[in-house]
PDBQT receptor file of N, H, CA, C and O in Angstrom, charges set to zero:
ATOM      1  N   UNK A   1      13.235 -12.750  22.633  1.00  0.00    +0.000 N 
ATOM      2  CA  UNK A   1      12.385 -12.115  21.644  1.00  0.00    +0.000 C 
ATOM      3  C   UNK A   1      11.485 -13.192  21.042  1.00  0.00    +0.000 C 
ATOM      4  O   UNK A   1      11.736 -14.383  20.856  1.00  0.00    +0.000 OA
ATOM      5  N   UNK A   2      10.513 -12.579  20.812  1.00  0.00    +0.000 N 
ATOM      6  H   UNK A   2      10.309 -11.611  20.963  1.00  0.00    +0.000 HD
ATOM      7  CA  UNK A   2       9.303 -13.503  20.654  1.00  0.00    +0.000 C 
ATOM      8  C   UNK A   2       9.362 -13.918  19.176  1.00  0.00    +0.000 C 
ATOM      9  O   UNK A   2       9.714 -12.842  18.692  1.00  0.00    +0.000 OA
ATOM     10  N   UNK A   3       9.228 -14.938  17.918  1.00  0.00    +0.000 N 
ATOM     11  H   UNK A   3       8.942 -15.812  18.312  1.00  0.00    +0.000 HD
ATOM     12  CA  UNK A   3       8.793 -15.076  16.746  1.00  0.00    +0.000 C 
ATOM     13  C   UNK A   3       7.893 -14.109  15.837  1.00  0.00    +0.000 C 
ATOM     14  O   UNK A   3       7.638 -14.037  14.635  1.00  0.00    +0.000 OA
ATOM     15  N   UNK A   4       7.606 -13.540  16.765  1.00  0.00    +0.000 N 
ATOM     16  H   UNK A   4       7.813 -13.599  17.742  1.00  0.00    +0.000 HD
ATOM     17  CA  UNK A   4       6.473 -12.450  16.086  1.00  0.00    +0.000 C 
ATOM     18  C   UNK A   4       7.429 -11.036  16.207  1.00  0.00    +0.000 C 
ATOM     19  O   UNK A   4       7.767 -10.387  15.217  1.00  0.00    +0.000 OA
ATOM     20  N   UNK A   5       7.772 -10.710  17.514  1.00  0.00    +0.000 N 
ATOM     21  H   UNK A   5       7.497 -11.237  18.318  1.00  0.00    +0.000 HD
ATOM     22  CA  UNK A   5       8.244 -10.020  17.778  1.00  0.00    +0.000 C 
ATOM     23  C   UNK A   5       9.649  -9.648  16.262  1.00  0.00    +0.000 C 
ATOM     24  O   UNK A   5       9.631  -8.709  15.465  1.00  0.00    +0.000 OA
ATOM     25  N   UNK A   6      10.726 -10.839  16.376  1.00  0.00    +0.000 N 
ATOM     26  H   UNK A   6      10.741 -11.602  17.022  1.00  0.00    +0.000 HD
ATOM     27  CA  UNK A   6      11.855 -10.969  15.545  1.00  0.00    +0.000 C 
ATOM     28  C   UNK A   6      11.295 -10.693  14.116  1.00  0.00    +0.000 C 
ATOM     29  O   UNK A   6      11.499  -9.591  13.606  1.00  0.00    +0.000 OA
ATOM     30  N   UNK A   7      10.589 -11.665  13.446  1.00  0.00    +0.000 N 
ATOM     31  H   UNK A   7      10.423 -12.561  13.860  1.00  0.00    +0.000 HD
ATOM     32  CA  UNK A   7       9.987 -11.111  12.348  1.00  0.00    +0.000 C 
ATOM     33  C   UNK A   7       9.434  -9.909  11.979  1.00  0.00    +0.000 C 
ATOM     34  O   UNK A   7       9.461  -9.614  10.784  1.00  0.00    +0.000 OA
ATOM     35  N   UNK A   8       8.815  -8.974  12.971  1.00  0.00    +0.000 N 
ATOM     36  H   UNK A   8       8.793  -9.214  13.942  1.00  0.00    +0.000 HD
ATOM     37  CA  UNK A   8       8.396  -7.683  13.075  1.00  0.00    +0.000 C 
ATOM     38  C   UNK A   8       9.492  -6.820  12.762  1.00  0.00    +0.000 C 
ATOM     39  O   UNK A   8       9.466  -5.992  11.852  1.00  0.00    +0.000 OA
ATOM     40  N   UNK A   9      10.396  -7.013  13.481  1.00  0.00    +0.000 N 
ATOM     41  H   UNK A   9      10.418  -7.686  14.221  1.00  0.00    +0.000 HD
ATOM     42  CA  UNK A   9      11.995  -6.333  13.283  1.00  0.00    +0.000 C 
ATOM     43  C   UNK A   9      12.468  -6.654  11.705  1.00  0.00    +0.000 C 
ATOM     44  O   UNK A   9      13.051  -5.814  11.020  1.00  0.00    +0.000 OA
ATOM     45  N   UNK A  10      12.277  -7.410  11.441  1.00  0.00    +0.000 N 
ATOM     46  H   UNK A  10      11.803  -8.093  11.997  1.00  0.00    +0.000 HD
ATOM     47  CA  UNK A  10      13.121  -7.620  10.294  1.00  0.00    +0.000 C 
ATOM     48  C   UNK A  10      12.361  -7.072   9.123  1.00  0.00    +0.000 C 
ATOM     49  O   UNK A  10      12.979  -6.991   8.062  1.00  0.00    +0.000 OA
ATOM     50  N   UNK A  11      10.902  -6.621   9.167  1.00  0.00    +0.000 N 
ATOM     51  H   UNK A  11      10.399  -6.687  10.029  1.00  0.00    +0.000 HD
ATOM     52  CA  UNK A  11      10.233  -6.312   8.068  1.00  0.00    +0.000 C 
ATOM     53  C   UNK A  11      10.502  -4.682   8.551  1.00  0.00    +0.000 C 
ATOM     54  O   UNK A  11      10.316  -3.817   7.695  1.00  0.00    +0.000 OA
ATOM     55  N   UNK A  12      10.812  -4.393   9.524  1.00  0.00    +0.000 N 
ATOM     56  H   UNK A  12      10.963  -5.096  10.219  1.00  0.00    +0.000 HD
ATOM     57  CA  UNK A  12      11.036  -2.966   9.703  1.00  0.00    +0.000 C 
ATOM     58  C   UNK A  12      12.303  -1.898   9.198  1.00  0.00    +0.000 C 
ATOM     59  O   UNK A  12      12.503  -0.703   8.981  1.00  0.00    +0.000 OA
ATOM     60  N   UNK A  13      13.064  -3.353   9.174  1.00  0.00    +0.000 N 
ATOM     61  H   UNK A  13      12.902  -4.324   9.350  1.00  0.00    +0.000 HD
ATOM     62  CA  UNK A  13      14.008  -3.091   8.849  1.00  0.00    +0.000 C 
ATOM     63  C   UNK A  13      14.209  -3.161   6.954  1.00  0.00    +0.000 C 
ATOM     64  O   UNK A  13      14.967  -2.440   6.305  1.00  0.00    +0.000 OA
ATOM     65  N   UNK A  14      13.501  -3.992   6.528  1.00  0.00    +0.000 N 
ATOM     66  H   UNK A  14      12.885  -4.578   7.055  1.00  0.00    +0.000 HD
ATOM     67  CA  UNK A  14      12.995  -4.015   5.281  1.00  0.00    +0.000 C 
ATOM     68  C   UNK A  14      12.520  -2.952   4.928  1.00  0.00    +0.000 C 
ATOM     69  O   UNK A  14      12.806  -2.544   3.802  1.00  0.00    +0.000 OA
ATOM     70  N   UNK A  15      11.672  -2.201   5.761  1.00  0.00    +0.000 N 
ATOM     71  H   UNK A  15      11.440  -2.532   6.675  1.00  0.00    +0.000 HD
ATOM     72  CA  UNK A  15      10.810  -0.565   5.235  1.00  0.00    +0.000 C 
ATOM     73  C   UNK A  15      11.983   0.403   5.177  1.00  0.00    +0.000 C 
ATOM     74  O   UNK A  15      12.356   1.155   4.276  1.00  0.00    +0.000 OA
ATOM     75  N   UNK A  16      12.538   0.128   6.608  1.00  0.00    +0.000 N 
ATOM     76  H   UNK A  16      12.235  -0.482   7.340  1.00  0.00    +0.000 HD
ATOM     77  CA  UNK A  16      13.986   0.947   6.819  1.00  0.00    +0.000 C 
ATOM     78  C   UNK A  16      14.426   1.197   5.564  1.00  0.00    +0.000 C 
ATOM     79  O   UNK A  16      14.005   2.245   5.075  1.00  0.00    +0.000 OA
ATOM     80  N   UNK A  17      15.275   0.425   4.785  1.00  0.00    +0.000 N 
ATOM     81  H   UNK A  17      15.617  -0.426   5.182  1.00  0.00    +0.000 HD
ATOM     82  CA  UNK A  17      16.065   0.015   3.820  1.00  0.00    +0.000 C 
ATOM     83  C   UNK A  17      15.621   0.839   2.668  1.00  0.00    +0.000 C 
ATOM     84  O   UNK A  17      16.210   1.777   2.130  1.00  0.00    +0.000 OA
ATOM     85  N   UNK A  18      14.063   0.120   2.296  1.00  0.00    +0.000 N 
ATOM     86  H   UNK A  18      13.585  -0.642   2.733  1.00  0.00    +0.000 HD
ATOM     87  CA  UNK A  18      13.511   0.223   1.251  1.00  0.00    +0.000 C 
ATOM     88  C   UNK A  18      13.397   1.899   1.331  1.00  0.00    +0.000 C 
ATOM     89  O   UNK A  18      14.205   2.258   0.474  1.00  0.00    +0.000 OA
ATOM     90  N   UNK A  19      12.968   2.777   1.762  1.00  0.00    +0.000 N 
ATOM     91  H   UNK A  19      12.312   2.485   2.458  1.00  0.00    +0.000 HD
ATOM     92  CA  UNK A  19      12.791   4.144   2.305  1.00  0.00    +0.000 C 
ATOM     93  C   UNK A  19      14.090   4.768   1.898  1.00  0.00    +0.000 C 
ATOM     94  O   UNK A  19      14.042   5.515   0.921  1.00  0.00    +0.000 OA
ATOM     95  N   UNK A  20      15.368   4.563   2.551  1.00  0.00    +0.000 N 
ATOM     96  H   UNK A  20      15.407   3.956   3.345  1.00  0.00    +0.000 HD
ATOM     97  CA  UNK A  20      16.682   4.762   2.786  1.00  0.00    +0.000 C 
ATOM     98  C   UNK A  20      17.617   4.897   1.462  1.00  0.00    +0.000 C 
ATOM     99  O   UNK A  20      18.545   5.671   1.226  1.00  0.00    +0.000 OA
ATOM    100  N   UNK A  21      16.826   3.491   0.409  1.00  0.00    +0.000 N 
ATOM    101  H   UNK A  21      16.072   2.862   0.601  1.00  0.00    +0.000 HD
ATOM    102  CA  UNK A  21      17.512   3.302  -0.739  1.00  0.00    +0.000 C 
ATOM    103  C   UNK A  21      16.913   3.173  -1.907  1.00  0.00    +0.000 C 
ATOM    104  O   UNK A  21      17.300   2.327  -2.713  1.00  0.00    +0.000 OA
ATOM    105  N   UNK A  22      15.775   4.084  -2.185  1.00  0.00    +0.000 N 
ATOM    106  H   UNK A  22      15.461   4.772  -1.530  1.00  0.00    +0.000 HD
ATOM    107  CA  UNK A  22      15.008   4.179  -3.195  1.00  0.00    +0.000 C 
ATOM    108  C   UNK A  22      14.258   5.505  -3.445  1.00  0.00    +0.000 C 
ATOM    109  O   UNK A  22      13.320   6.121  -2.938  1.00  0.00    +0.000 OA
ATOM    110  N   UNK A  23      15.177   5.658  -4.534  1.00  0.00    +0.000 N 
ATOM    111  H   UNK A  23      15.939   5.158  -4.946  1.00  0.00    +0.000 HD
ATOM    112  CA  UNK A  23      15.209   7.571  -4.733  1.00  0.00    +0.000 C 
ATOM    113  C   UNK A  23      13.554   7.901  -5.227  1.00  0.00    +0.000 C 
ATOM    114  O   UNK A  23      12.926   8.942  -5.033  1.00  0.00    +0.000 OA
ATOM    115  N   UNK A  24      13.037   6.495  -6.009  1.00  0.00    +0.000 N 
ATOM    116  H   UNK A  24      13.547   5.650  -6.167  1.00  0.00    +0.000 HD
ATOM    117  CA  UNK A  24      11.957   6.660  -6.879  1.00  0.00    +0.000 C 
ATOM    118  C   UNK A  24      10.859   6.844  -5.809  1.00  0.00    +0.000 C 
ATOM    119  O   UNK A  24       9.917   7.587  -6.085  1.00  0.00    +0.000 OA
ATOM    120  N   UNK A  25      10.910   6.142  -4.445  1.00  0.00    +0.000 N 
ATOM    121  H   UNK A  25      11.675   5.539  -4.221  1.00  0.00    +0.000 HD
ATOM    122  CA  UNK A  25       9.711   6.061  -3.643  1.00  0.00    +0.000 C 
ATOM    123  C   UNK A  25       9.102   7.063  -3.328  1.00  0.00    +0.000 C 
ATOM    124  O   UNK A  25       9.756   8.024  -2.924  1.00  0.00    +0.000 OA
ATOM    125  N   UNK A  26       7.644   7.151  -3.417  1.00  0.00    +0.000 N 
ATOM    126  H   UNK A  26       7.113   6.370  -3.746  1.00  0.00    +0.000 HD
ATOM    127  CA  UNK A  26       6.575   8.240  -3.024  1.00  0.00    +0.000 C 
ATOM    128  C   UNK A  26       5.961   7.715  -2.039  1.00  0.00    +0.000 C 
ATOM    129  O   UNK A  26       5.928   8.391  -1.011  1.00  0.00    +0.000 OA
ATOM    130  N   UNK A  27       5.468   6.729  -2.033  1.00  0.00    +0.000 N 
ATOM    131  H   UNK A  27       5.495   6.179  -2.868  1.00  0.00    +0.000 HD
ATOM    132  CA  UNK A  27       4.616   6.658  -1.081  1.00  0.00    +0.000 C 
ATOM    133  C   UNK A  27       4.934   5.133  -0.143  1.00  0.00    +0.000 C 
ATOM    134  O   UNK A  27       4.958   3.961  -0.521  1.00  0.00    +0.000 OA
ATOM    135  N   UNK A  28       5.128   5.684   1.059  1.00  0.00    +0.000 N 
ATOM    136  H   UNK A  28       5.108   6.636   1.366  1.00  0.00    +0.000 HD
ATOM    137  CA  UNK A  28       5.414   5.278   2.360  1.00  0.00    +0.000 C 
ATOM    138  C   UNK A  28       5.030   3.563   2.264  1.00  0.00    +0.000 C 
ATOM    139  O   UNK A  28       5.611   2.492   2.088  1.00  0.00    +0.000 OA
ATOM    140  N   UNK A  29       3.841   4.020   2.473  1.00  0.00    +0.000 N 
ATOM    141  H   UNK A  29       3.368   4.890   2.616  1.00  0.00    +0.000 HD
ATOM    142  CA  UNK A  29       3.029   2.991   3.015  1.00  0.00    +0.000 C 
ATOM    143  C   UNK A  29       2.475   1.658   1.918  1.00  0.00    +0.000 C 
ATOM    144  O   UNK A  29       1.987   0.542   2.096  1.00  0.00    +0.000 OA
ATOM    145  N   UNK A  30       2.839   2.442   0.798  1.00  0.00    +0.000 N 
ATOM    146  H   UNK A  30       3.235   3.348   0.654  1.00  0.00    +0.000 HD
ATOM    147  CA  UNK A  30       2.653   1.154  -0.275  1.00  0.00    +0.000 C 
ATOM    148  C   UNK A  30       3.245   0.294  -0.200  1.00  0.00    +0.000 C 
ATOM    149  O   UNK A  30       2.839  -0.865  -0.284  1.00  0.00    +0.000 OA
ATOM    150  N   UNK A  31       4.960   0.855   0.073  1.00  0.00    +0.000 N 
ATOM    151  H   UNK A  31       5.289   1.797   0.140  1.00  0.00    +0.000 HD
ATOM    152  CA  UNK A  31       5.677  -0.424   0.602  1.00  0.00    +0.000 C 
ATOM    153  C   UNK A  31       5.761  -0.731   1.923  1.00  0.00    +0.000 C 
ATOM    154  O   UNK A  31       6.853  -1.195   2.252  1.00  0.00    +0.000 OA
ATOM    155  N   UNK A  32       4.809  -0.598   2.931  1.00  0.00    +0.000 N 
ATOM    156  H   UNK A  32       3.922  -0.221   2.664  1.00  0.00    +0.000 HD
ATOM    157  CA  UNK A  32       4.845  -0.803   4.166  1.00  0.00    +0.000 C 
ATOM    158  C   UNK A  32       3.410  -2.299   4.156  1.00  0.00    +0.000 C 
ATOM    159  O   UNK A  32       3.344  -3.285   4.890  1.00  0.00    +0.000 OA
ATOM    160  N   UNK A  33       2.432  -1.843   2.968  1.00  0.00    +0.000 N 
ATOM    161  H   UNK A  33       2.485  -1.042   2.371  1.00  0.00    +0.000 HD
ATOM    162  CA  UNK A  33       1.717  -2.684   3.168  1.00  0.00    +0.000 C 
ATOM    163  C   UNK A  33       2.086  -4.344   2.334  1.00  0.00    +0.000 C 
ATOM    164  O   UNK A  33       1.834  -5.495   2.691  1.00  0.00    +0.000 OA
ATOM    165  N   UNK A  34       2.785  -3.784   1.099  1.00  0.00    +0.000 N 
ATOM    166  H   UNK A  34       2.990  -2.849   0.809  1.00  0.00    +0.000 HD
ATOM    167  CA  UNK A  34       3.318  -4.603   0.289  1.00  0.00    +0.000 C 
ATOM    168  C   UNK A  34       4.478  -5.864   1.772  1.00  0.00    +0.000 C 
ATOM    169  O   UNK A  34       4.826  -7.035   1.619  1.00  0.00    +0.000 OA
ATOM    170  N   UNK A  35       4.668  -5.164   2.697  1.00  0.00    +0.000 N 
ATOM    171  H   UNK A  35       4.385  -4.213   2.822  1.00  0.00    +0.000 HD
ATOM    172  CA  UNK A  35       5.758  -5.814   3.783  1.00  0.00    +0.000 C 
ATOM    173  C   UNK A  35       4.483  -6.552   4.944  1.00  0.00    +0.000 C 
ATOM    174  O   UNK A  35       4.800  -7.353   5.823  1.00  0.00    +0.000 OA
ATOM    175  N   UNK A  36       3.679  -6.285   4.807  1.00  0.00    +0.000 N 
ATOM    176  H   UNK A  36       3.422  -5.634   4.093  1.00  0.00    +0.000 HD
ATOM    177  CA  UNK A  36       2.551  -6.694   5.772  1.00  0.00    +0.000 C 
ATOM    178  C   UNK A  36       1.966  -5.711   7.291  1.00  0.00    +0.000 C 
ATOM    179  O   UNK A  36       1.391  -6.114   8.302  1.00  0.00    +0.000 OA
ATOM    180  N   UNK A  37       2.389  -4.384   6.913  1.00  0.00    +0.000 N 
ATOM    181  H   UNK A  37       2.856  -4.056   6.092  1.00  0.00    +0.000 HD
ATOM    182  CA  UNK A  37       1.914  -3.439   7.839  1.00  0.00    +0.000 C 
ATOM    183  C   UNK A  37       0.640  -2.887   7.017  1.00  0.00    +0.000 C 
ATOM    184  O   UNK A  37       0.663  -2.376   5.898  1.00  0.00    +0.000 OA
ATOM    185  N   UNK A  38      -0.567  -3.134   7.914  1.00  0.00    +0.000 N 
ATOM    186  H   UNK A  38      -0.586  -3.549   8.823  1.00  0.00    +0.000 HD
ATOM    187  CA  UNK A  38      -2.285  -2.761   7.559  1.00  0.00    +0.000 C 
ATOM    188  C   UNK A  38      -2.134  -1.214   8.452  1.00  0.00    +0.000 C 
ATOM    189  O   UNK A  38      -2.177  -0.151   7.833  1.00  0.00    +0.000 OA
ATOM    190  N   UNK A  39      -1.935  -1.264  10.144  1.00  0.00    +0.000 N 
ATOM    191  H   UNK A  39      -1.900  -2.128  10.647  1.00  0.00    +0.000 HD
ATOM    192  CA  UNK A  39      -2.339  -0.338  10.330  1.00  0.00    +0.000 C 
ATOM    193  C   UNK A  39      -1.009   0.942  10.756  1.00  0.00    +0.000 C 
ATOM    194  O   UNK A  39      -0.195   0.835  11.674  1.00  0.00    +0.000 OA
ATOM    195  N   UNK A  40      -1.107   1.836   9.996  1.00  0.00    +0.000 N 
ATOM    196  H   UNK A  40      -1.768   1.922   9.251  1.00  0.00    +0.000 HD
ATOM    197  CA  UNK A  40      -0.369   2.785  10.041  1.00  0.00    +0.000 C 
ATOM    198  C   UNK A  40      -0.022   3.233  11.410  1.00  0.00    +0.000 C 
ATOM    199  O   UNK A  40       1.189   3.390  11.559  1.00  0.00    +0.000 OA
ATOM    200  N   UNK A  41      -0.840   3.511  12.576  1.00  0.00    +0.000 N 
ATOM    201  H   UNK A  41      -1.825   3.383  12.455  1.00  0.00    +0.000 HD
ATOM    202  CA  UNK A  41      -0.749   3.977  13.749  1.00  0.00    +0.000 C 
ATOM    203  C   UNK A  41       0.487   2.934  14.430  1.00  0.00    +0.000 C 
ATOM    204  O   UNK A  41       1.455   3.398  15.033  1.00  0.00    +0.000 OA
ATOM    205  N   UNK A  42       0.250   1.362  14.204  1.00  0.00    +0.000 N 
ATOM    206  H   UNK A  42      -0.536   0.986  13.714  1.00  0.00    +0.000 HD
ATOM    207  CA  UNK A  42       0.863   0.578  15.016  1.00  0.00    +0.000 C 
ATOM    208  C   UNK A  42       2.327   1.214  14.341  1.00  0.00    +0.000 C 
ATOM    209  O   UNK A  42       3.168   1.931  14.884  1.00  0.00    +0.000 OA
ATOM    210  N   UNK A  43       2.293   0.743  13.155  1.00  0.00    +0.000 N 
ATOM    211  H   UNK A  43       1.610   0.160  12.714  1.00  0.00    +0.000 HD
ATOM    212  CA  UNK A  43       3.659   0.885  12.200  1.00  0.00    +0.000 C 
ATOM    213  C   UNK A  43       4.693   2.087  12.690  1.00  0.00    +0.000 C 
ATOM    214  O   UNK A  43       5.891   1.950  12.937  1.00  0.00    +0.000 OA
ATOM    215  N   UNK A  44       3.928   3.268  12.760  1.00  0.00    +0.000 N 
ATOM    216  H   UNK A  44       2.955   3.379  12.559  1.00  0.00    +0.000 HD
ATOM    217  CA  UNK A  44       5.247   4.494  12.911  1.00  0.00    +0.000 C 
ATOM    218  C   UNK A  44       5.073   4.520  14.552  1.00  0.00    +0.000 C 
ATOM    219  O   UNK A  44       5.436   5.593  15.034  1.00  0.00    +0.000 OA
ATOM    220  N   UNK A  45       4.625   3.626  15.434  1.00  0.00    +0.000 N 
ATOM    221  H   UNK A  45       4.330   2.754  15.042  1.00  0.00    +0.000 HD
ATOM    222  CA  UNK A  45       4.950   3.706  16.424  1.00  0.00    +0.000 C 
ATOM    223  C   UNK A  45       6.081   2.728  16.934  1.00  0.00    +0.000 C 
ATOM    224  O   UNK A  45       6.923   3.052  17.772  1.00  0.00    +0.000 OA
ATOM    225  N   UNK A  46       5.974   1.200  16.183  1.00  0.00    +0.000 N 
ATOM    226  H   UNK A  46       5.290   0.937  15.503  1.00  0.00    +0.000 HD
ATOM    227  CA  UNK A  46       7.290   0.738  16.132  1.00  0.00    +0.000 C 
ATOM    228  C   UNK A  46       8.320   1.049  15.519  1.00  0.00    +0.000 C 
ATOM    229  O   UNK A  46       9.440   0.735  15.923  1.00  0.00    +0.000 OA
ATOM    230  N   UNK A  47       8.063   1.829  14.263  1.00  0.00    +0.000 N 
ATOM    231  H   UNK A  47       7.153   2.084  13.935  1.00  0.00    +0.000 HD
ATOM    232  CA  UNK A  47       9.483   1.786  13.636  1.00  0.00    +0.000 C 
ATOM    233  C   UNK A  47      10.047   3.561  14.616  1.00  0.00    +0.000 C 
ATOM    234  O   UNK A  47      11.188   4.019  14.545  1.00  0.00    +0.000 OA
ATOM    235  N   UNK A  48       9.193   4.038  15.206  1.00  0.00    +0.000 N 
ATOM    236  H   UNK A  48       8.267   3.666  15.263  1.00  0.00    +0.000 HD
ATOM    237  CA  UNK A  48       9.976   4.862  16.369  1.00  0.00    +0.000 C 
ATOM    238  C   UNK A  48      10.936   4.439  17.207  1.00  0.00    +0.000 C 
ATOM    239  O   UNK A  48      12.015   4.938  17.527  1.00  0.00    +0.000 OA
ATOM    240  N   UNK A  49      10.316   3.314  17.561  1.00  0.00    +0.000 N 
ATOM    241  H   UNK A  49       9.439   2.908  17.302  1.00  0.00    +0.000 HD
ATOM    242  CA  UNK A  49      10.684   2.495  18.859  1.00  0.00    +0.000 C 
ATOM    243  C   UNK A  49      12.026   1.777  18.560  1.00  0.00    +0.000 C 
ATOM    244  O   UNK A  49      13.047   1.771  19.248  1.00  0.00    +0.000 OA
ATOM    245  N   UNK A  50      11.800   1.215  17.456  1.00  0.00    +0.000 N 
ATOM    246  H   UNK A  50      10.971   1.220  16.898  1.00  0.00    +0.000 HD
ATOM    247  CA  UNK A  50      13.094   0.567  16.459  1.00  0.00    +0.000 C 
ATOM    248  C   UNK A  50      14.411   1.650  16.246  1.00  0.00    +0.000 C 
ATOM    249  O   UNK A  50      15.434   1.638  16.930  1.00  0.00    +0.000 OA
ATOM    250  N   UNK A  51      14.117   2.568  15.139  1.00  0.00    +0.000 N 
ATOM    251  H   UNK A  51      13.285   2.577  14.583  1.00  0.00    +0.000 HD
ATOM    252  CA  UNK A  51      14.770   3.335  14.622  1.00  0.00    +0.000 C 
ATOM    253  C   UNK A  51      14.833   4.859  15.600  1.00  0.00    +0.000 C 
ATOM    254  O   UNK A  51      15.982   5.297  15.566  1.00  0.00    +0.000 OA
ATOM    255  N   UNK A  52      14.034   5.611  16.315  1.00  0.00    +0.000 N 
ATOM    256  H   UNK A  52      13.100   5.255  16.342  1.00  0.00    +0.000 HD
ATOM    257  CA  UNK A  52      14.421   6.868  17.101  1.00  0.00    +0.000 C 
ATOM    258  C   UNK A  52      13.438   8.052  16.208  1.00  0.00    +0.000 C 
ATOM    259  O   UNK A  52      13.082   9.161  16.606  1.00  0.00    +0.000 OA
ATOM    260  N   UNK A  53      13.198   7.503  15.106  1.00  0.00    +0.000 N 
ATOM    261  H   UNK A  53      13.486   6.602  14.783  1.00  0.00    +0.000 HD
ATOM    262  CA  UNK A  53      12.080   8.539  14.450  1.00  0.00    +0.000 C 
ATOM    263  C   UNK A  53      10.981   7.621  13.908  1.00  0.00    +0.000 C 
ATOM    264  O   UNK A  53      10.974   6.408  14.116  1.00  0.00    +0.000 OA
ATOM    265  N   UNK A  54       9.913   8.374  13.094  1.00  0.00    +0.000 N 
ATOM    266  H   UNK A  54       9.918   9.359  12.926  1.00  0.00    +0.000 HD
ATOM    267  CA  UNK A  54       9.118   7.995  12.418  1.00  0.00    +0.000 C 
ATOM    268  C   UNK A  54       9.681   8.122  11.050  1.00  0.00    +0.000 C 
ATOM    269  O   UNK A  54      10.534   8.884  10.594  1.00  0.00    +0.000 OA
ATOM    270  N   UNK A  55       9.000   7.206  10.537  1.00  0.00    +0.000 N 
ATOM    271  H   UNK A  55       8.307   6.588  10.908  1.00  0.00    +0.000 HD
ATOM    272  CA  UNK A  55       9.328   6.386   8.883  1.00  0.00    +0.000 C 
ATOM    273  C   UNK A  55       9.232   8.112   8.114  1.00  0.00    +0.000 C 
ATOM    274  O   UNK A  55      10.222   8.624   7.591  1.00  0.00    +0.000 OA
ATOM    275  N   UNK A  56       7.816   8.838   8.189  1.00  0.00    +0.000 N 
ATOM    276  H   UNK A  56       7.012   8.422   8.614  1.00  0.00    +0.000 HD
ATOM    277  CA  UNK A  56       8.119  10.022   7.332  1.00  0.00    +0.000 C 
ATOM    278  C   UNK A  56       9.026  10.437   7.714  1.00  0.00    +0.000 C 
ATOM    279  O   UNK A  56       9.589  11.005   6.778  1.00  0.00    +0.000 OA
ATOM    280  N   UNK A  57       9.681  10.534   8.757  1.00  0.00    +0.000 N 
ATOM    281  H   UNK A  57       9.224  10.072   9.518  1.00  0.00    +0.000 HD
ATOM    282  CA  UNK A  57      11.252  11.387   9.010  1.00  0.00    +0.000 C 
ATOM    283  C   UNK A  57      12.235  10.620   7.966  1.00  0.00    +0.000 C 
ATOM    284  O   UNK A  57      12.866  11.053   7.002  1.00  0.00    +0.000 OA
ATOM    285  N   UNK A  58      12.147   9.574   8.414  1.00  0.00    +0.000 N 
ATOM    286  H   UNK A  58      11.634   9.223   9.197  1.00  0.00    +0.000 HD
ATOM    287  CA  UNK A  58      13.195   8.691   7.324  1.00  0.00    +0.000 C 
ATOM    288  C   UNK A  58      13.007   9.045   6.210  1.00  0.00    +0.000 C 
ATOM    289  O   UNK A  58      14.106   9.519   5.925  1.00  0.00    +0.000 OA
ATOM    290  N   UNK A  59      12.207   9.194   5.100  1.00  0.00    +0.000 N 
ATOM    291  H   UNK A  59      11.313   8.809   5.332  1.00  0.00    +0.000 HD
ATOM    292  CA  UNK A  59      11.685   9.584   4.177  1.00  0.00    +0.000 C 
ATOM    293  C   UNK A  59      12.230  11.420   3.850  1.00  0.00    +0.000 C 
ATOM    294  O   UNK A  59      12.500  11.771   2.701  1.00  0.00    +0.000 OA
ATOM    295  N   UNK A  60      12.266  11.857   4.378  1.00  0.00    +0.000 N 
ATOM    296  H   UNK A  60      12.046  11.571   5.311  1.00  0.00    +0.000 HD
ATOM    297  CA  UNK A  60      12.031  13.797   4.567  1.00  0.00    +0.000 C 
ATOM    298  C   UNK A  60      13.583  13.456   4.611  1.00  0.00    +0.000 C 
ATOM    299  O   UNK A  60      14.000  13.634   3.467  1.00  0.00    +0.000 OA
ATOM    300  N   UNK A  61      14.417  13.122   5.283  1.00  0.00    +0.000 N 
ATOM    301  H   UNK A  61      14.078  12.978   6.213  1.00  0.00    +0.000 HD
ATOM    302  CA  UNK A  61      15.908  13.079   5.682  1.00  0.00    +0.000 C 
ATOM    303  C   UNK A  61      16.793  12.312   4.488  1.00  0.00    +0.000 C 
ATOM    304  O   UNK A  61      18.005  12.513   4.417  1.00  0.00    +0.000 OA
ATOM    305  N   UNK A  62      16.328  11.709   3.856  1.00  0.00    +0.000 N 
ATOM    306  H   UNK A  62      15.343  11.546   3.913  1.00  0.00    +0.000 HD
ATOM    307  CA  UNK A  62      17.074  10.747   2.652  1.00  0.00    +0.000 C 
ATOM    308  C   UNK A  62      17.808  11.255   1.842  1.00  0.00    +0.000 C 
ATOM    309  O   UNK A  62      17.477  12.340   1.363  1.00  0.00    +0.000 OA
ATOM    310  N   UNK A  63      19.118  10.579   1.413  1.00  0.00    +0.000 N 
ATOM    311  H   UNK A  63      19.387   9.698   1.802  1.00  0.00    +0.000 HD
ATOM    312  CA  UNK A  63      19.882  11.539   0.304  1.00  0.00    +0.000 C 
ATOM    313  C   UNK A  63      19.492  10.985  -0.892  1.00  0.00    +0.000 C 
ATOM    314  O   UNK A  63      19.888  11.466  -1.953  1.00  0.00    +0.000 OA
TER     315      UNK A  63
C-alpha cells in the first residue's frame, strides 16, 4: 500500500467514525472537508470501496 494510499484509509476511517459517533452531525461533508476530501465524487466512491456503502448510507443507518 502506497503512503497516499494508507493515509487515505485512515482519514476514511476518521469520516467513518466521525459519522458513526456523532448524534449532532448534519452535514456530511463538512467533516469530510475539514479531513481533506475537496471532491465529493472521488470520496463516496472510496469510502464504498472501503466500507460496502456510501457515507450517506452511513449517515441514514446510525443509531
Amino acid at each position: 500500500m502506497s503512503p497516499q494510499n494508507y493515509f487515505k484509509k485512515l482519514r476514511l476511517n476518521a469520516l467513518h467514525q466521525s459519522i458513526t459517533q456523532n448524534p449532532e452531525l448534519t452535514l456530511i461533508y463538512q467533516i469530510a472537508e475539514e479531513l481533506g476530501f475537496f471532491e465529493r465524487g472521488h470520496l463516496a466512491s472510496d469510502y464504498k470501496q472501503l466500507f460496502g456503502y456510501f457515507p450517506s448510507e452511513t449517515f441514514k443507518n446510525r443509531t
